[in-house]
TIMI-834743 format. One record per residue (C-alpha): residue in three letters; x negated, y negated, z. Coordinates in nm, 4 decimals. Layout:
nukol, xx, yy, zz
ALA, X, Y, Z
...
end
This chain:
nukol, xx, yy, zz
UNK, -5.1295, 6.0463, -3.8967
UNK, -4.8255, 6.1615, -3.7157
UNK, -4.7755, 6.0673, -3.3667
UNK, -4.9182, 6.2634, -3.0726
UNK, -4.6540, 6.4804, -2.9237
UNK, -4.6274, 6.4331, -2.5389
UNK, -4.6236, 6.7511, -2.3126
UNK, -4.3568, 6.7715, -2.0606
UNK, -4.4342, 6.6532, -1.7101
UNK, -4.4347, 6.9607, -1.4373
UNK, -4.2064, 6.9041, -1.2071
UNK, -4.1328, 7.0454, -0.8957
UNK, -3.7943, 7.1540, -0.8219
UNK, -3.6470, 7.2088, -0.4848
UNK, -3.6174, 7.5702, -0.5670
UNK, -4.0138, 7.5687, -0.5527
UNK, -4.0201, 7.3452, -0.2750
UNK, -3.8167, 7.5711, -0.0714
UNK, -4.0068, 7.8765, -0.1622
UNK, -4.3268, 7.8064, -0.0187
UNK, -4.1769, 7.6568, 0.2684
UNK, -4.0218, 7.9762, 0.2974
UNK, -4.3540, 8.1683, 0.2576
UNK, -4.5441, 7.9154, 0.5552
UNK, -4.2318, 8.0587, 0.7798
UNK, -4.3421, 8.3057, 1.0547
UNK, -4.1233, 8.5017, 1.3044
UNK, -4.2675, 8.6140, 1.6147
UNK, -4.1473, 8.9828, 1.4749
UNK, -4.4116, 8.8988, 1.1507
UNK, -4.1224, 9.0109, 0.9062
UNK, -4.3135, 8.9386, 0.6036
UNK, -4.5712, 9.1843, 0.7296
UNK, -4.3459, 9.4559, 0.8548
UNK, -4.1936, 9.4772, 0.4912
UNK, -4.5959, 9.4870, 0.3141
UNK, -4.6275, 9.7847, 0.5953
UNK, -4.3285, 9.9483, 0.4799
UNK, -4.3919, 9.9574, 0.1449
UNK, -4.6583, 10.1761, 0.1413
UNK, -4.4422, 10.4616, 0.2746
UNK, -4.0923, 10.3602, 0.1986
UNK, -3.9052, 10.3370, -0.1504
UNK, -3.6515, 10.0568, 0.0191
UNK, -3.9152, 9.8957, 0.2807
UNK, -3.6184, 9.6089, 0.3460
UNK, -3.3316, 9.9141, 0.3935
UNK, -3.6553, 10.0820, 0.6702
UNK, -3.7229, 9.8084, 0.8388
UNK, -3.3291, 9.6820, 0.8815
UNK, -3.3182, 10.1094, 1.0346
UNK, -3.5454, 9.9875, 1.3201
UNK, -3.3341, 9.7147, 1.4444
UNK, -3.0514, 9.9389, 1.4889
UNK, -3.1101, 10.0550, 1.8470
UNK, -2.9679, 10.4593, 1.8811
UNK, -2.9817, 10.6797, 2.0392
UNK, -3.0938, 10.4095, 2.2737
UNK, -3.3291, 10.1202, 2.1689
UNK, -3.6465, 10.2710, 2.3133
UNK, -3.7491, 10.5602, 2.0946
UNK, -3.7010, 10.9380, 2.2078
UNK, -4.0008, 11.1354, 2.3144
UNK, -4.0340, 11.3806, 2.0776
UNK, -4.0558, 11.7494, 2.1516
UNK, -4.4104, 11.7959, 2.2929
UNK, -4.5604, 12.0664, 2.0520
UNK, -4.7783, 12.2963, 2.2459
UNK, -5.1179, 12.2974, 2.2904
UNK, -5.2418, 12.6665, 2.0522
UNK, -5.0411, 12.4529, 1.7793
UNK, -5.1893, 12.1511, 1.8032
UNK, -5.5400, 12.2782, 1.8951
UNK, -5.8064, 12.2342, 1.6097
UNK, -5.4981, 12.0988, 1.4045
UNK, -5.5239, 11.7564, 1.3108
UNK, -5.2971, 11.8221, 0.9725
UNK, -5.0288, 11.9132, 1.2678
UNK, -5.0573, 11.5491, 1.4120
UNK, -5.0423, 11.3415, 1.1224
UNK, -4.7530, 11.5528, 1.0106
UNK, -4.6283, 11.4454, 1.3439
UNK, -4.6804, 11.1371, 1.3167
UNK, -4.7079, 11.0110, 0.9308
UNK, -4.8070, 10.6538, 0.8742
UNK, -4.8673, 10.6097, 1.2359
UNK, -5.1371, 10.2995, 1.1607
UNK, -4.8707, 10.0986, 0.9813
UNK, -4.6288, 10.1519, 1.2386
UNK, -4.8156, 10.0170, 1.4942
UNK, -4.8789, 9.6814, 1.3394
UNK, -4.4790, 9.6408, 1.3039
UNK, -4.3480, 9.4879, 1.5756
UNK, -3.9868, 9.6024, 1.5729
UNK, -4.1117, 9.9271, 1.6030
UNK, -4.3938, 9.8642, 1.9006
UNK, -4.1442, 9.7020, 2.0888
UNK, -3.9447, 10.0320, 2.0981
UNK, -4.2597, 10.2541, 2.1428
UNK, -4.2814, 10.3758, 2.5010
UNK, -4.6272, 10.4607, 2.7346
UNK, -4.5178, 10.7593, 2.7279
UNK, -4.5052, 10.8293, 2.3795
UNK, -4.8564, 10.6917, 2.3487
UNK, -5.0116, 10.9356, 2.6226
UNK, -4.8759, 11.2037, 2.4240
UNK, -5.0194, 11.1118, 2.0982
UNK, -5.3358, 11.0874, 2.2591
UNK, -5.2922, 11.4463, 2.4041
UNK, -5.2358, 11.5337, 2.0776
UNK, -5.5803, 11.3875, 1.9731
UNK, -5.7350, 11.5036, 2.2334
UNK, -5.6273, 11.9052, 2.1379
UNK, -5.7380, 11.8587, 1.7423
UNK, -6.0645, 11.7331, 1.8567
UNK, -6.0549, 11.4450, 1.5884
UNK, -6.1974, 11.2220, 1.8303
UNK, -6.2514, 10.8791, 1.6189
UNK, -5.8515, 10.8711, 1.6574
UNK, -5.8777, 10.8442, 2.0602
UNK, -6.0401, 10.4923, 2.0020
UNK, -5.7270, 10.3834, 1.7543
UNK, -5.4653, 10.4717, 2.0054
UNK, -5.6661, 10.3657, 2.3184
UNK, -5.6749, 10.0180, 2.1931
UNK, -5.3359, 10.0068, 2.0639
UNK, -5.2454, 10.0893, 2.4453
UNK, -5.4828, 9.8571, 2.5857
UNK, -5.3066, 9.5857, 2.4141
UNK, -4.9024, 9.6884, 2.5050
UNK, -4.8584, 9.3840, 2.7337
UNK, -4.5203, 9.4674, 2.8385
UNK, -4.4806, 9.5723, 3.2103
UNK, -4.3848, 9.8458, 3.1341
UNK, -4.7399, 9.9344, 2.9587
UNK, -4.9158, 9.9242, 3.3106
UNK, -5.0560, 10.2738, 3.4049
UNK, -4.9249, 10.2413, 3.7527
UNK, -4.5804, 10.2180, 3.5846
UNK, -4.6443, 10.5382, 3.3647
UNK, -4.3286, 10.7801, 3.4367
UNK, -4.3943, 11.1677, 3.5487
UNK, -4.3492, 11.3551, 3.2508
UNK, -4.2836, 11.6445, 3.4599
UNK, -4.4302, 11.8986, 3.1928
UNK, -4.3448, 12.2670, 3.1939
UNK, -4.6767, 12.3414, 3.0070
UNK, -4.9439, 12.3357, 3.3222
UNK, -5.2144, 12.3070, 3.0713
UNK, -5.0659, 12.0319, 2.8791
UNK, -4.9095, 11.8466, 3.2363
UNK, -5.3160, 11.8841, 3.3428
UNK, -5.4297, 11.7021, 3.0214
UNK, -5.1625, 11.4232, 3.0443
UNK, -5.2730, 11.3631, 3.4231
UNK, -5.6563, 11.4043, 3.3122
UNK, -5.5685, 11.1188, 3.0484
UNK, -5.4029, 10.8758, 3.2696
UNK, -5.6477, 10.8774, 3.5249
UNK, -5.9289, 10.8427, 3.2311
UNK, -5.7478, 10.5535, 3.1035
UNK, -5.7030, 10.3606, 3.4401
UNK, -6.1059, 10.4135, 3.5221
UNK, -6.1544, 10.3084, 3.1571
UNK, -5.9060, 9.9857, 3.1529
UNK, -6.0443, 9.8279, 3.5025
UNK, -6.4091, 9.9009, 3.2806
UNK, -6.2663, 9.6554, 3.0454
UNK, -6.1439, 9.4105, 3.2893
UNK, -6.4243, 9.4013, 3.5015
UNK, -6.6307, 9.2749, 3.1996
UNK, -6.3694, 8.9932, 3.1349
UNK, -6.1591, 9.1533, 2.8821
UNK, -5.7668, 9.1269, 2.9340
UNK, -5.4777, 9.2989, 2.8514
UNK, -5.3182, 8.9703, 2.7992
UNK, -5.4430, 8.7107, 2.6144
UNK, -5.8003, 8.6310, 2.5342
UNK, -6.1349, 8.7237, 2.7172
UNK, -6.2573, 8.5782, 3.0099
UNK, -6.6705, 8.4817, 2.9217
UNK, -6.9169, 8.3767, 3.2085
UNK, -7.1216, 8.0550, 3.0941
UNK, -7.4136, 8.2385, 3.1648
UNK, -7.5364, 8.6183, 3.1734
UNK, -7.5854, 8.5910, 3.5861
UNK, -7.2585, 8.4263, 3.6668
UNK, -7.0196, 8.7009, 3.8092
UNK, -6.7985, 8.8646, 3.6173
UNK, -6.4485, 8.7140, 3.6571
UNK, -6.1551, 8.8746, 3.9403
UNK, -5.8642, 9.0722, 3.8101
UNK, -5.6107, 9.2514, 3.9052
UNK, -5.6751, 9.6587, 3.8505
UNK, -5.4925, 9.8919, 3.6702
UNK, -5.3704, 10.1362, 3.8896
UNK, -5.2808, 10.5490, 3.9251
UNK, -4.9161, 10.6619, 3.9254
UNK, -4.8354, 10.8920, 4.2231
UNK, -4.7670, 11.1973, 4.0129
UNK, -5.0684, 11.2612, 3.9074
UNK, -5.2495, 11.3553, 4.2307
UNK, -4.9740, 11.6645, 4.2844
UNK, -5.1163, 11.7239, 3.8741
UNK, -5.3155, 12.0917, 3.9658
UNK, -5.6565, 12.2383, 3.7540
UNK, -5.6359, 12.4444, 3.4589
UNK, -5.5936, 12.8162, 3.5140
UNK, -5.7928, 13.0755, 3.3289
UNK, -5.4872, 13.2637, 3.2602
UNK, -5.3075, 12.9958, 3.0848
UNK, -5.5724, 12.9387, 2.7763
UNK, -5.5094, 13.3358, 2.6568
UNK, -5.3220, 13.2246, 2.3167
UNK, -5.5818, 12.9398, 2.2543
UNK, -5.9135, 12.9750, 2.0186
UNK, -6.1728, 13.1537, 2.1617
UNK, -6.3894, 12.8210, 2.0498
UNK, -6.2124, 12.6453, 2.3148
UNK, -6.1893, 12.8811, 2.6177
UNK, -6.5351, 12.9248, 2.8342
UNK, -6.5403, 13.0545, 3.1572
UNK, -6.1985, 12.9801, 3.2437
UNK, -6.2620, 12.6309, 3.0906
UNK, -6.0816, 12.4570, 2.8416
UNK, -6.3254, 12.3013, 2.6040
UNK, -6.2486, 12.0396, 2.4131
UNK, -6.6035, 11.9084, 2.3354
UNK, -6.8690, 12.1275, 2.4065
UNK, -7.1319, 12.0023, 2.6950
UNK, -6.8343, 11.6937, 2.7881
UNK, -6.9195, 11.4736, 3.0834
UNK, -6.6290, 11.3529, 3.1950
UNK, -6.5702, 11.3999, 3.6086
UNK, -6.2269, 11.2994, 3.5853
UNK, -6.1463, 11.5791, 3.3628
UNK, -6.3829, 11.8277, 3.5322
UNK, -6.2264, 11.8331, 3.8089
UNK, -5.9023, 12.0074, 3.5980
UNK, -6.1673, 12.2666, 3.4384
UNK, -6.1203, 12.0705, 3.1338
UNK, -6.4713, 11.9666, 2.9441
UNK, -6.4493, 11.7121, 2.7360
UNK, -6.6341, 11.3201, 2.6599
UNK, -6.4053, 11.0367, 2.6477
UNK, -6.6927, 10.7383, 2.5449
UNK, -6.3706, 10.6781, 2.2729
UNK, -6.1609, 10.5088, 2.5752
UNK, -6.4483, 10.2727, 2.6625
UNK, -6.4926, 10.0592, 2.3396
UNK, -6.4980, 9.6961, 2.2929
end
């Protein structure tokens, strides 16, 4: 009977060696997870992702043309045409880090005027959780809109946003870093520091019934702009603007 015939011995080869040391690597920019992002909307994810490193016109990103609100009303195929693949984008960092606050409020105009309302939640916390100084409300720049029913909604917004983010802080929950727990359910809730209103939006005045004449009649009762029928909201009241905003207070 012939011999057995040994099998080869595996070895490993620094070429493997260095591969999954390569693959344990992490960046604080998460690379690897930029370029699985990118693939699902780019042919050359690498090529995409080298584009948003390359900082023009400036390295924060332009605001783009606001789109006005009888386009954008009741038009949610309008926003994500705006803004396609706007999930992935916000889990790459390159591209957060060049986002603006401004930017962000008016996506969630935007929202806000299609009435696709499970989307306020999405951009709310991706918001809450720009640590950045410039991210503070109080820092939020007057965008000094023409549009007085747009400016109104962008004021309405920030001031929603600032009662909404001291909400979260006051039950321990921080913009910057993990949550604060109490030991037990009577213990105080923990101090912070508030979120607080930029000046411009006090001078911000109330909706006109003369300025909703080109929107749907759906949206337009009694010289108030409806954006969800039988709305609560105080802060937006107070612009003749109806509307719920439970979306800005989740955990």
């Amino acid at each position: 009977m012939p011999p057995r015939r040994r099998q080869p011995r595996f070895k490993i080869t620094w070429w493997m060696r260095l591969r999954s040391y390569l693959r344990r690597l992490g960046t604080p920019l998460h690379l690897r997870g930029s370029i699985t992002r990118l693939r699902h909307s780019h042919k050359h994810p690498y090529l995409a992702l080298l584009r948003l490193f390359i900082p023009f016109p400036s390295w924060s990103f332009p605001l783009p043309k606001p789109v006005p609100p009888h386009q954008i009303a009741e038009n949610v195929d309008l926003y994500y045409r705006r803004h396609p693949n706007i999930r992935d984008l916000q889990c790459i960092r390159i591209w957060e880090s060049r986002d603006t606050p401004l930017r962000s409020l008016y996506r969630l105009y935007e929202i806000f005027m299609t009435g696709e309302y499970a989307l306020l939640g999405l951009e709310t916390e991706y918001f809450w959780h720009q640590s950045g100084r410039k991210w503070g409300l109080g820092q939020l720049p007057d965008p000094r809109d023409p549009d007085p029913v747009r400016y109104a909604l962008l004021a309405c917004i920030t001031e929603e946003l600032v009662e909404a983010f001291n909400w979260r802080l006051g039950l321990g929950m921080r913009r910057k870093g993990p949550a604060v727990e109490r030991e037990h359910g009577r213990d105080p809730y923990p101090p912070f520091i508030p979120e607080v209103l930029p000046n411009w939006t006090q001078d911000v005045l109330p909706i006109e019934a003369d300025m909703l004449h080109n929107l749907p009649p759906t949206m337009v009762h009694k010289g108030n702009l409806i954006l969800e029928a039988n709305g609560s909201s105080k802060v937006f009241a107070k612009r003749n603007i109806v509307t719920n905003v439970g979306w800005l207070y989740t955990i």
